[in-house]
N, CA, C and O atoms as a Maestro MAE file, in Angstrom:
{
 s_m_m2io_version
 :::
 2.0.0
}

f_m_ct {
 s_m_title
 :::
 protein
 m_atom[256] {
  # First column is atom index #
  i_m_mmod_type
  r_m_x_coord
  r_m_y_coord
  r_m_z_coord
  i_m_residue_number
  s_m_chain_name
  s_m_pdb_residue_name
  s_m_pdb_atom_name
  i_m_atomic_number
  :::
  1 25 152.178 56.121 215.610 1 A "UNK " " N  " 7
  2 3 150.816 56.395 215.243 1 A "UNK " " CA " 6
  3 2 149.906 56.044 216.425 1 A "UNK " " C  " 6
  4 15 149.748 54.953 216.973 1 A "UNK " " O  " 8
  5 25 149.267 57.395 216.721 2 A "UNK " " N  " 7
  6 3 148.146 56.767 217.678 2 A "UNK " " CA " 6
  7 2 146.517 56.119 217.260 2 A "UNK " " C  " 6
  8 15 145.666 56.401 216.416 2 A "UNK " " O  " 8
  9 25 146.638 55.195 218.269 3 A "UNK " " N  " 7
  10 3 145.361 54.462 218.086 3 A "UNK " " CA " 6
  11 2 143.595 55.259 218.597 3 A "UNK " " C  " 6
  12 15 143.272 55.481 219.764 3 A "UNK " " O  " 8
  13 25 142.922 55.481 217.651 4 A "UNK " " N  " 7
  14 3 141.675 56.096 217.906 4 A "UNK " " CA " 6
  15 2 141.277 54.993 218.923 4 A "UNK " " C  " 6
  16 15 141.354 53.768 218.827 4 A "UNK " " O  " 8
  17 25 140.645 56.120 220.343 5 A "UNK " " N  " 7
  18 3 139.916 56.166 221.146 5 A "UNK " " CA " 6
  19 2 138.814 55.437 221.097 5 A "UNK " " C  " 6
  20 15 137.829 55.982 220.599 5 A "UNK " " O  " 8
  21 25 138.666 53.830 221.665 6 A "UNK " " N  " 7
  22 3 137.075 53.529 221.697 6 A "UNK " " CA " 6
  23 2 136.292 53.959 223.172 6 A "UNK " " C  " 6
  24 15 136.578 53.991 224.369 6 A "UNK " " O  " 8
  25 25 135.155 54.257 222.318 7 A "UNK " " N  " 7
  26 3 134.222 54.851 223.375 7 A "UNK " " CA " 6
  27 2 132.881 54.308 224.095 7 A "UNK " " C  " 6
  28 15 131.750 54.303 223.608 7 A "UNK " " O  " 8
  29 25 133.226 53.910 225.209 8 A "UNK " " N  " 7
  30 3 132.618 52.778 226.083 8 A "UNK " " CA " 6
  31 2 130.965 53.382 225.952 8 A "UNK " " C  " 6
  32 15 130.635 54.563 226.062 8 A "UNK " " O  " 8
  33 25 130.199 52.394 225.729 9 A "UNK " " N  " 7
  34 3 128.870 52.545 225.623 9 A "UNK " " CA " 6
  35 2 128.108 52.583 226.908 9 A "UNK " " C  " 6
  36 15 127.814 51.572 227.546 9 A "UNK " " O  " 8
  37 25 127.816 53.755 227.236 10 A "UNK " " N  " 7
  38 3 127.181 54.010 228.827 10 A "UNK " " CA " 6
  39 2 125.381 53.565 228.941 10 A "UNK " " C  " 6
  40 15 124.421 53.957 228.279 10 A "UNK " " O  " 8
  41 25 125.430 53.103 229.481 11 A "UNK " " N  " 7
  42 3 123.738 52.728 229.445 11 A "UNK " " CA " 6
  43 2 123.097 53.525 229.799 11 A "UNK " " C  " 6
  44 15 122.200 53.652 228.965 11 A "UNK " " O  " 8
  45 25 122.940 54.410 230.815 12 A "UNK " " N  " 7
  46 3 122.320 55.308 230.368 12 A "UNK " " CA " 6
  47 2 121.932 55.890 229.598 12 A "UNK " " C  " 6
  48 15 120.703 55.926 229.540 12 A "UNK " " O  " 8
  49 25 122.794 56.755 228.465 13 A "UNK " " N  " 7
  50 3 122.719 57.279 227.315 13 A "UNK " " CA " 6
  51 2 122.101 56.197 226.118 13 A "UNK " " C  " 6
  52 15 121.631 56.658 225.077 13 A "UNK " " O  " 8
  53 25 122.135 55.210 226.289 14 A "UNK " " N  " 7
  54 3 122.015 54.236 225.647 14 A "UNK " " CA " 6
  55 2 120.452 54.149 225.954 14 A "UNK " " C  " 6
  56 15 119.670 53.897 225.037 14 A "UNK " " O  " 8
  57 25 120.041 54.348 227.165 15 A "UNK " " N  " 7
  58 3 118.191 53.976 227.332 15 A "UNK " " CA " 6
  59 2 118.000 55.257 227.178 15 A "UNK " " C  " 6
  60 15 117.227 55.269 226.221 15 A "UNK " " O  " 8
  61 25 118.225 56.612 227.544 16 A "UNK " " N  " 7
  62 3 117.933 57.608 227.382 16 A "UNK " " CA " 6
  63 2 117.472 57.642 225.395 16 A "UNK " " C  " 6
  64 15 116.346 57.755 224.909 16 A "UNK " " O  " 8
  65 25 118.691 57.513 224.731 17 A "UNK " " N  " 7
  66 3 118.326 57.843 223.576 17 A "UNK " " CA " 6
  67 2 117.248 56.717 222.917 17 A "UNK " " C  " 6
  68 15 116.305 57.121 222.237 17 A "UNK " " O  " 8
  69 25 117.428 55.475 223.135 18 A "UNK " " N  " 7
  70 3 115.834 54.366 223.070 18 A "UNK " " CA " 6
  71 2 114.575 54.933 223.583 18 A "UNK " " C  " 6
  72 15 113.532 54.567 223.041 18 A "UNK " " O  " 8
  73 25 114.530 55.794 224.575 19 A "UNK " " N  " 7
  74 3 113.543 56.076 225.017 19 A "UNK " " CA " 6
  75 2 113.230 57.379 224.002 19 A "UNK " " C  " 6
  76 15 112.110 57.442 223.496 19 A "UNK " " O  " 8
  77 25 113.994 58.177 223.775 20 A "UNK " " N  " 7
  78 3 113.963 59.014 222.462 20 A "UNK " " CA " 6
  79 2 113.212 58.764 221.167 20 A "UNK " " C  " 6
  80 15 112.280 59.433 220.720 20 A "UNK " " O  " 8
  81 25 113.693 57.846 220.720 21 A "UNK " " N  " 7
  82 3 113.616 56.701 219.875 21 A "UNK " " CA " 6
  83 2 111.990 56.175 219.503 21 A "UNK " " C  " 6
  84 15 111.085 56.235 218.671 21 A "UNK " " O  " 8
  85 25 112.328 55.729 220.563 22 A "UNK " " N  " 7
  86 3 110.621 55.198 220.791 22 A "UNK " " CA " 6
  87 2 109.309 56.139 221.183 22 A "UNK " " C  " 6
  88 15 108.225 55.658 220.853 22 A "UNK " " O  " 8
  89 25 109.291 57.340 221.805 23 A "UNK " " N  " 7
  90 3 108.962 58.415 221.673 23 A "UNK " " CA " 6
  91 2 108.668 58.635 219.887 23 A "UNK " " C  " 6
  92 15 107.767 58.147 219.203 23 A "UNK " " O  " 8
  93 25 109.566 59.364 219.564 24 A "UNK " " N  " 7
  94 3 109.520 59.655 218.348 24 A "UNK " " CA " 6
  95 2 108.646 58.512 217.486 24 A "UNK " " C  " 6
  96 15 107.623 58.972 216.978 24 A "UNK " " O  " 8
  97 25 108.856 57.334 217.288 25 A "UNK " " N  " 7
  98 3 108.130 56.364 216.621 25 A "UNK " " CA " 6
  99 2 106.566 56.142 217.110 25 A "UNK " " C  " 6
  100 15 105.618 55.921 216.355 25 A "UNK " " O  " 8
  101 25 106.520 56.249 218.494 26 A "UNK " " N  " 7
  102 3 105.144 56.470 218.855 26 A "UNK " " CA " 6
  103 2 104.051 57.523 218.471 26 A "UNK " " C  " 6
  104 15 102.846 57.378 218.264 26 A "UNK " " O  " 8
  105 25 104.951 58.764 218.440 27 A "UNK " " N  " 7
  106 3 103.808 60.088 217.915 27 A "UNK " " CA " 6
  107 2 104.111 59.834 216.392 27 A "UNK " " C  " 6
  108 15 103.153 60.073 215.657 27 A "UNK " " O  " 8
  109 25 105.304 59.378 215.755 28 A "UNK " " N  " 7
  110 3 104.989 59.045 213.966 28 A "UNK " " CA " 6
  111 2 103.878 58.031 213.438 28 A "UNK " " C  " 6
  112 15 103.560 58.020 212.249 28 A "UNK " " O  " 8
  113 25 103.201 57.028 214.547 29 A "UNK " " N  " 7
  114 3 103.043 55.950 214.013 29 A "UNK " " CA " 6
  115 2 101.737 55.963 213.735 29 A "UNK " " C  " 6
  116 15 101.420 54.850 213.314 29 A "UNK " " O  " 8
  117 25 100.530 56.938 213.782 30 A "UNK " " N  " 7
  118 3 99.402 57.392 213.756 30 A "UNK " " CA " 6
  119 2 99.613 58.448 212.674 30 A "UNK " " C  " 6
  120 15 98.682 58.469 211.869 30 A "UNK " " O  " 8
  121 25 100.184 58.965 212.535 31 A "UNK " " N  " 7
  122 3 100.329 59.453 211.190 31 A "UNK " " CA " 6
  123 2 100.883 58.748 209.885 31 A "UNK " " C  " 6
  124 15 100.450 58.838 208.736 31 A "UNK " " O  " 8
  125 25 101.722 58.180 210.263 32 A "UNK " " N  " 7
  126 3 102.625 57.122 208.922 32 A "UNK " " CA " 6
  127 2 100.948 56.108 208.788 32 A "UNK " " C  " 6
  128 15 100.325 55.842 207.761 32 A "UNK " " O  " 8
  129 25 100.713 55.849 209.806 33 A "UNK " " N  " 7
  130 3 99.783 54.109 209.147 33 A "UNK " " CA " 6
  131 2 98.946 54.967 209.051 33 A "UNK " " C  " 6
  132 15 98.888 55.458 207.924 33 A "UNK " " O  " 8
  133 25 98.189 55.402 209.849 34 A "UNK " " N  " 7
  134 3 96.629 56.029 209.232 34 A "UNK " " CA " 6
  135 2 95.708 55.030 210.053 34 A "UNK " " C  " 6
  136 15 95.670 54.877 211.274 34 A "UNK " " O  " 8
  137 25 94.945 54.367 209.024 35 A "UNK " " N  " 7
  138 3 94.061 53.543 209.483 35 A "UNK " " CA " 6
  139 2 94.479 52.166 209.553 35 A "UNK " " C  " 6
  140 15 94.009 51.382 210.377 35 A "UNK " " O  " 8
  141 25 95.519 51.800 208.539 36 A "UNK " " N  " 7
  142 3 95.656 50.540 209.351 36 A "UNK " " CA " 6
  143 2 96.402 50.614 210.599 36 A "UNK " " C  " 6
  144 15 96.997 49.603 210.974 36 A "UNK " " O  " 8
  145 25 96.442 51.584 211.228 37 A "UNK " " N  " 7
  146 3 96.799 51.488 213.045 37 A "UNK " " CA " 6
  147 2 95.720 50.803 213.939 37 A "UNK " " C  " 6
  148 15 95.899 50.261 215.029 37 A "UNK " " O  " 8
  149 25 94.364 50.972 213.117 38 A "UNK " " N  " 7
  150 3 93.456 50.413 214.462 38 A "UNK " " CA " 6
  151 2 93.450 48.900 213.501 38 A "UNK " " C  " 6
  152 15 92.778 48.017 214.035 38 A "UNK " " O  " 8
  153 25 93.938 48.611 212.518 39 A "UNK " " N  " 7
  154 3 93.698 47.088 212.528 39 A "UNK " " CA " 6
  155 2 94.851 46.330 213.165 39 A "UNK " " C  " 6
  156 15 94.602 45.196 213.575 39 A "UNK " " O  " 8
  157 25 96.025 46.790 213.293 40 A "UNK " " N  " 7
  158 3 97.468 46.387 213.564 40 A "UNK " " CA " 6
  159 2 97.088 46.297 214.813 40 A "UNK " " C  " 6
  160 15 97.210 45.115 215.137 40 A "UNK " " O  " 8
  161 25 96.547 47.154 216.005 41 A "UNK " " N  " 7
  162 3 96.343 47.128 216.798 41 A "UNK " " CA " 6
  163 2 95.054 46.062 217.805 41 A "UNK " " C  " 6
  164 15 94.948 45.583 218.934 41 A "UNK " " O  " 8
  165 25 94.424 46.118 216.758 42 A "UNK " " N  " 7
  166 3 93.111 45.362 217.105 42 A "UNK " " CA " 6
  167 2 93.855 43.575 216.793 42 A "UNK " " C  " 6
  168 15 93.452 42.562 217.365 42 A "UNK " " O  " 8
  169 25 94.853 43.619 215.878 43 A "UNK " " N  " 7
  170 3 95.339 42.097 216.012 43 A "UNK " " CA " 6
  171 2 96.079 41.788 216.436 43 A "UNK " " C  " 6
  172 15 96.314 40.581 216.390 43 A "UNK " " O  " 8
  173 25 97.142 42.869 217.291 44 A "UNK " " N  " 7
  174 3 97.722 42.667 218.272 44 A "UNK " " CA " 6
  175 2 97.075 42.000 219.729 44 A "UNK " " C  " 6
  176 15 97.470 41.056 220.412 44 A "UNK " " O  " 8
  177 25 95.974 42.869 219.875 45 A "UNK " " N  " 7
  178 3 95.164 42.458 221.598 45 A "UNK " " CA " 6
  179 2 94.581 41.337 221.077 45 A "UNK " " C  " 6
  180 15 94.853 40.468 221.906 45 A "UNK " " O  " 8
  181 25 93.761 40.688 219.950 46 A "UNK " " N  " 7
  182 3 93.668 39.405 219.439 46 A "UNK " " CA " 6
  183 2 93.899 38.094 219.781 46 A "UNK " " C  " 6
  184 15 93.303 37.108 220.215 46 A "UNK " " O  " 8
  185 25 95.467 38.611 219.266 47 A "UNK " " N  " 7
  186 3 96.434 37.270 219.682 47 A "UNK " " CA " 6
  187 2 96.881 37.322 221.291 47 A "UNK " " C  " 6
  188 15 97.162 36.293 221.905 47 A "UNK " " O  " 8
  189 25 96.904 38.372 221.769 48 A "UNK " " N  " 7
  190 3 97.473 38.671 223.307 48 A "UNK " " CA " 6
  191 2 96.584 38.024 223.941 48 A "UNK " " C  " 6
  192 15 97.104 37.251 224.745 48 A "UNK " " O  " 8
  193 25 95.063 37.983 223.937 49 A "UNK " " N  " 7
  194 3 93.790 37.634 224.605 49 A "UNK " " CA " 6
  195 2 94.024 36.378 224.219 49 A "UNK " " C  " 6
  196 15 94.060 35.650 225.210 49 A "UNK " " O  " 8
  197 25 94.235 35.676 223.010 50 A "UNK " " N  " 7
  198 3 93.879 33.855 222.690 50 A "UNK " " CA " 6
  199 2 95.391 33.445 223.191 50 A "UNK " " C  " 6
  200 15 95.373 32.219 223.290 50 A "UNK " " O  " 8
  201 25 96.563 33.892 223.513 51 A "UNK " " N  " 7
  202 3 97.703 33.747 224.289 51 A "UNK " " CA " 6
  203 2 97.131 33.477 225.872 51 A "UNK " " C  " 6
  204 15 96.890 32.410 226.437 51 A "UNK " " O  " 8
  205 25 97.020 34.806 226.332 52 A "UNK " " N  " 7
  206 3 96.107 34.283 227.905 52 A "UNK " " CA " 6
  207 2 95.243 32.953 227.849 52 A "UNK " " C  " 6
  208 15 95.483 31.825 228.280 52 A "UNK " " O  " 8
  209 25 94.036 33.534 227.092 53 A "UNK " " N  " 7
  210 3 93.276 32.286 226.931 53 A "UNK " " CA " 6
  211 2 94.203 30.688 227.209 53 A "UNK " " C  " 6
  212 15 94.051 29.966 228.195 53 A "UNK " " O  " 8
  213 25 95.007 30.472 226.226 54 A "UNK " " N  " 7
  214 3 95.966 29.428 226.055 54 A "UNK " " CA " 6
  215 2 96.842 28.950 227.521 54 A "UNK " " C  " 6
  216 15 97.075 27.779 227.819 54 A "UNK " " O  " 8
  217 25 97.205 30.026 228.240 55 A "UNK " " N  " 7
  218 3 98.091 30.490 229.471 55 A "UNK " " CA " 6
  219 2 97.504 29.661 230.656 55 A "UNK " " C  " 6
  220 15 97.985 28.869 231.467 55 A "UNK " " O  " 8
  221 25 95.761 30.381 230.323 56 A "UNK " " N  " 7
  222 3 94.512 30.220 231.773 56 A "UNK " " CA " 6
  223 2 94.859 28.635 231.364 56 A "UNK " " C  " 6
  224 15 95.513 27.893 232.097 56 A "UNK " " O  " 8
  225 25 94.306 28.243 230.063 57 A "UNK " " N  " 7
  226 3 93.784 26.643 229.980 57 A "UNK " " CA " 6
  227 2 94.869 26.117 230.526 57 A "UNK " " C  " 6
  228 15 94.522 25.771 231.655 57 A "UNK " " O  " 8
  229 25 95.795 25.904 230.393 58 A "UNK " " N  " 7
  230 3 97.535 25.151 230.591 58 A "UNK " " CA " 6
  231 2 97.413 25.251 231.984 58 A "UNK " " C  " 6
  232 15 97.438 24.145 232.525 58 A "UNK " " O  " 8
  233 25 97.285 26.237 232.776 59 A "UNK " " N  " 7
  234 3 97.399 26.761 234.191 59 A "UNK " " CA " 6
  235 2 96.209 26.374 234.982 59 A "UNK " " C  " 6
  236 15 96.222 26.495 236.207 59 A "UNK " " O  " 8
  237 25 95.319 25.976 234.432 60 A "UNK " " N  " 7
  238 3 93.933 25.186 234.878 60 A "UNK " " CA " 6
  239 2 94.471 23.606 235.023 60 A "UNK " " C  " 6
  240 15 94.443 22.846 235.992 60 A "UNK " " O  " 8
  241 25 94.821 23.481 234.070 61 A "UNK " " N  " 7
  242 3 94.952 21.825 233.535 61 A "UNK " " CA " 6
  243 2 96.228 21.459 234.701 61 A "UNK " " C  " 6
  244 15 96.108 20.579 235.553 61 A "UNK " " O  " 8
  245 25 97.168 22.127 234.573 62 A "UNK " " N  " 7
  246 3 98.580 22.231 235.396 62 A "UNK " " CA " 6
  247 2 97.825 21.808 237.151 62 A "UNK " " C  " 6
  248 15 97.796 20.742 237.767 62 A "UNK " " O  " 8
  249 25 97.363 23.023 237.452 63 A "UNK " " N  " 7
  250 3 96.880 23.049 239.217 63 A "UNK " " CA " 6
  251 2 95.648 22.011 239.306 63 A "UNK " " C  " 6
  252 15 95.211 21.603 240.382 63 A "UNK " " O  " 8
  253 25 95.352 21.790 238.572 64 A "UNK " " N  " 7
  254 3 93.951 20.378 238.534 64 A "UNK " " CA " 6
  255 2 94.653 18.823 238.969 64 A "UNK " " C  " 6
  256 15 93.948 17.815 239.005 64 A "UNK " " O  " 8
  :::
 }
 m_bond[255] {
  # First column is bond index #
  i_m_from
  i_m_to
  i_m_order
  :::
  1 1 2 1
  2 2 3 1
  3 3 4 2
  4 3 5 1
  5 5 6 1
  6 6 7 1
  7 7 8 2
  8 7 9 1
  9 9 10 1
  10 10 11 1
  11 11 12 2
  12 11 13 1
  13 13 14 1
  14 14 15 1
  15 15 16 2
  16 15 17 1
  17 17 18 1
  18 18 19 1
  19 19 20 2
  20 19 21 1
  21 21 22 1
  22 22 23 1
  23 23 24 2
  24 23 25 1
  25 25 26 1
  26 26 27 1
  27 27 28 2
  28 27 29 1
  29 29 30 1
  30 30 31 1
  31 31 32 2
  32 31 33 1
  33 33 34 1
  34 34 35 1
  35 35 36 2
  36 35 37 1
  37 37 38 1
  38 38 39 1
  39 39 40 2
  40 39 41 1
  41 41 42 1
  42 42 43 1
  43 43 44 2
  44 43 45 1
  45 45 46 1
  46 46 47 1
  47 47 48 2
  48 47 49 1
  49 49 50 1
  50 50 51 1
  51 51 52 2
  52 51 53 1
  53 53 54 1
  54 54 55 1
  55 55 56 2
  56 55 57 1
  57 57 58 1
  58 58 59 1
  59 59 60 2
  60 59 61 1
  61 61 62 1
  62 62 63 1
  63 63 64 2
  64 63 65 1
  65 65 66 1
  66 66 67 1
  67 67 68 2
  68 67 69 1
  69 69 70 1
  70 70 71 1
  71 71 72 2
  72 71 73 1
  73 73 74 1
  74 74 75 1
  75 75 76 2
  76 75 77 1
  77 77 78 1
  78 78 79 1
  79 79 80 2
  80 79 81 1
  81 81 82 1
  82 82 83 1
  83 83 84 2
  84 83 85 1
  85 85 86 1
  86 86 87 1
  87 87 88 2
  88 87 89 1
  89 89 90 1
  90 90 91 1
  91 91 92 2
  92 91 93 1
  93 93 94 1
  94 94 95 1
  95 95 96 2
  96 95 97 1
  97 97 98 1
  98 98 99 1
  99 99 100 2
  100 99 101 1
  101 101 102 1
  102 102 103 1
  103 103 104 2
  104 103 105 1
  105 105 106 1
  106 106 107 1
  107 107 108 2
  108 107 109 1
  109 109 110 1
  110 110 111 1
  111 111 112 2
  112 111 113 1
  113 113 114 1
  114 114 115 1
  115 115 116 2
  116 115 117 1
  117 117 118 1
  118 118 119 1
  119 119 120 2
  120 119 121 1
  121 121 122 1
  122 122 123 1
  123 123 124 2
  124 123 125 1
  125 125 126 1
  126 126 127 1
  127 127 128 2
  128 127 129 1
  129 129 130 1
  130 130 131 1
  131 131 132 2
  132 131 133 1
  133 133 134 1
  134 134 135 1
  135 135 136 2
  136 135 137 1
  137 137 138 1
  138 138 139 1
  139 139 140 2
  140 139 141 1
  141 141 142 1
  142 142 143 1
  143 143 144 2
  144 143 145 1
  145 145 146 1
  146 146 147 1
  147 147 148 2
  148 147 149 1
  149 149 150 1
  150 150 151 1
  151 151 152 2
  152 151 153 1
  153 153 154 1
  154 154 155 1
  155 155 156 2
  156 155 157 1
  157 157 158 1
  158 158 159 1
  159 159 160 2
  160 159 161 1
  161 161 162 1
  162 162 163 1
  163 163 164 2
  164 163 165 1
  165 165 166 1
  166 166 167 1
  167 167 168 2
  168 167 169 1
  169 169 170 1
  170 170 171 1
  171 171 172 2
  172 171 173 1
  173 173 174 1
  174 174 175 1
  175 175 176 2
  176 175 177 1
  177 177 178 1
  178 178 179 1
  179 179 180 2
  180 179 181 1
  181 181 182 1
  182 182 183 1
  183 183 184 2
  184 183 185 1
  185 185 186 1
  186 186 187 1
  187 187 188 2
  188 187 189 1
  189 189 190 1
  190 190 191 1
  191 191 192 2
  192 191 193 1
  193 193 194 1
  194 194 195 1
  195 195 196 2
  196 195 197 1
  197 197 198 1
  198 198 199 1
  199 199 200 2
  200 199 201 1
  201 201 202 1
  202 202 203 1
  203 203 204 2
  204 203 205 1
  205 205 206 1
  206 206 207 1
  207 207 208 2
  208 207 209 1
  209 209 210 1
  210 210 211 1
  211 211 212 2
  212 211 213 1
  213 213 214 1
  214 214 215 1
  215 215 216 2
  216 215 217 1
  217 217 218 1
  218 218 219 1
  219 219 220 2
  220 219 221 1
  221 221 222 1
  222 222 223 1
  223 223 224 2
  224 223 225 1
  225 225 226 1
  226 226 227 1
  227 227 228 2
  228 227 229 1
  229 229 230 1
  230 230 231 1
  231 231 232 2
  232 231 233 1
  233 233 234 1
  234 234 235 1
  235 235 236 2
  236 235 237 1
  237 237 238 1
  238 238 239 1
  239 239 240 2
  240 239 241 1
  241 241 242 1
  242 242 243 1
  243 243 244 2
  244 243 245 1
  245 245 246 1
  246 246 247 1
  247 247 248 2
  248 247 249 1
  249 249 250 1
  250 250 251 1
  251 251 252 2
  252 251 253 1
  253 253 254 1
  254 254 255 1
  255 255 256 2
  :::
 }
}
């Protein structure tokens, strides 16, 4: 009895189809949410900005 063939996972194909992937989820994702896209979004840069914020202070305090 022969043993089925495993088939080595090429990275390429592997980012190629993620990039697919993510494509696709990007042009769905304004249609699926609607409007809560600009709140999801607006509390994303939120926390990203009081992260920096947090980053600068530490990095002030650090080189002081």
């Amino acid at each position: 009895m022969k043993k089925p063939a495993v088939r080595k996972l090429d990275a390429s194909s592997l980012g190629s189809n993620l990039l697919i992937v993510s494509a696709v989820v990007a042009a769905a994702a304004p249609v699926v949410l609607g409007d809560q896209l600009v709140l999801i979004v607006y509390e994303v840069f939120s926390r990203c900005t009081m992260l920096l914020q947090e980053a600068s202070i530490s990095l002030q305090r650090l080189l002081s």
